[in-house]
BALUMRO-746493 format. One record per residue (C-alpha): x, y, z; residue in one letter. Coordinates in steps of 0.2 Angstrom, whole numbers, padded with zeros to 4 digits, always signed. Example, Ala and Ser with C-alpha at 12.3 -4.5 7.8 and 13.67 -1.06 7.14 Angstrom:
2
+0062-0022+0039a+0068-0005+0036s
END
This chain:
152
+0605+0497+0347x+0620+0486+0350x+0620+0468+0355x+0626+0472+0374x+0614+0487+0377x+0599+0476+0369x+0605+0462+0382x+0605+0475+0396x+0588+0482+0391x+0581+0465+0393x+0589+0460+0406x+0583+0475+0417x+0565+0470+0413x+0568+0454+0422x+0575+0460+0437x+0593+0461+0432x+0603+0477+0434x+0617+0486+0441x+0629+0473+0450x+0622+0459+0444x+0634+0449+0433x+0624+0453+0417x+0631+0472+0421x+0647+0466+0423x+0651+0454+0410x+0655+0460+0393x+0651+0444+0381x+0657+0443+0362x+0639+0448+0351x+0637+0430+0349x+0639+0423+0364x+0629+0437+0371x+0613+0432+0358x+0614+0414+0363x+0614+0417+0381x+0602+0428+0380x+0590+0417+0370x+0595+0402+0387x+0589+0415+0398x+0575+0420+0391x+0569+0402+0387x+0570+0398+0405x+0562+0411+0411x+0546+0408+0398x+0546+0388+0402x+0547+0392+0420x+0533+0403+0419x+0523+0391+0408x+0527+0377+0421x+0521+0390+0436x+0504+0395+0424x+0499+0377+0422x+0504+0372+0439x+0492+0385+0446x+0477+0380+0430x+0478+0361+0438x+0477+0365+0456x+0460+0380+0453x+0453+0363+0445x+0459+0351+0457x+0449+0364+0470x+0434+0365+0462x+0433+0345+0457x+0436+0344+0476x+0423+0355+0482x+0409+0346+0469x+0416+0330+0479x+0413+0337+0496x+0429+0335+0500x+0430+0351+0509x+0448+0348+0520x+0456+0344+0505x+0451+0360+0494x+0458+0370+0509x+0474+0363+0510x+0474+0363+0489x+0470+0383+0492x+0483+0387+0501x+0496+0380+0489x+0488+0391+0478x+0489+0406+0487x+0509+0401+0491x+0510+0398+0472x+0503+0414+0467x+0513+0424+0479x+0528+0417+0474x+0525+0418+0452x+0513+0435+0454x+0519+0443+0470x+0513+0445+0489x+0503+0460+0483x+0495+0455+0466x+0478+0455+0460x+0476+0437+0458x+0486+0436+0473x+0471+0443+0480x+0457+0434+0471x+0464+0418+0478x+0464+0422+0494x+0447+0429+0496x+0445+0411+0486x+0450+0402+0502x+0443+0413+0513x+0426+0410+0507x+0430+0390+0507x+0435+0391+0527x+0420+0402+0529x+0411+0385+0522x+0418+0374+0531x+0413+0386+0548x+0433+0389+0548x+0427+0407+0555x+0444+0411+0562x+0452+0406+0546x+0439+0415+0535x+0442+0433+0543x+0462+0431+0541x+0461+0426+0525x+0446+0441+0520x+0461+0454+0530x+0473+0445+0522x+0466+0452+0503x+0461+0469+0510x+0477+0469+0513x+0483+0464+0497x+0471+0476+0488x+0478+0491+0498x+0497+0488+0499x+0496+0484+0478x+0485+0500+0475x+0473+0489+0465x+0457+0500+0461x+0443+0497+0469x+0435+0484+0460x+0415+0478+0467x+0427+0464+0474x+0434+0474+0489x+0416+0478+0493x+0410+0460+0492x+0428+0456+0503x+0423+0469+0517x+0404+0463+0515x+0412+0443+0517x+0423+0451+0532x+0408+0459+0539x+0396+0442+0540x+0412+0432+0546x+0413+0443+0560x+0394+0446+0563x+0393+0425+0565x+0409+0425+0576x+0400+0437+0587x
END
């Protein structure tokens, strides 16, 4: 395989493609290797950056939940939940996991109203990412069930 076809093979598996500028340009192999080897080191320290920035804020939630500062570990959840929407996707596992995560927090605080949109809000995940059924959607719908049985 060829430098450019290497480069367009990697490049399709981060999201690059047809009418992008990576399709279009034609670099010398070189220049292609070194570009490349930028792109790709972007990409990974961006991710890294993204995969610690969500580590610290899981921990700054629980650390704020052992405090009882329960307001606080809401507001830190749904950064969370933007955070993993935007590095995993809107319909990805921990996407999910996260959610039901602050759901179960608002159901806590006797949020109820917030509790039940965050507990549809994973069903919702689960069924749009085709995730298997895991004993977590069970719990979810079981969580969604109490909310609504105490909301009346």
């Amino acid at each position: 395989m060829d430098t450019t076809e290497f480069m367009k093979t990697h490049v399709k598996a981060f999201g690059g493609g047809k009418g992008t500028w990576f399709e279009c340009w034609r670099f010398p192999a070189k220049s292609t290797l070194i570009l490349y080897i930028a792109l790709c080191s972007d990409l990974i320290f961006g991710q890294v950056d993204t995969e610690k920035r969500i580590d610290e804020l899981y921990a700054k939630i629980g650390e704020l939940n052992k405090q009882g500062r329960v307001e606080e570990a809401i507001a830190a959840g749904n950064q969370l939940v933007e955070l993993s929407k935007q590095h995993f996707g809107p319909n990805h596992d921990n996407t999910a996991t996260f959610t039901i995560n602050l759901a179960t927090q608002c159901f806590n605080a006797q949020n109820f109203g917030e509790a039940d949109r965050f507990y549809r809000e994973a069903l919702a995940i689960y069924e749009k990412g085709k995730i298997p059924h895991t004993p977590e959607i069970f719990r979810t719908v079981g969580a969604l069930g109490l909310v609504n049985a105490v909301m009346g």
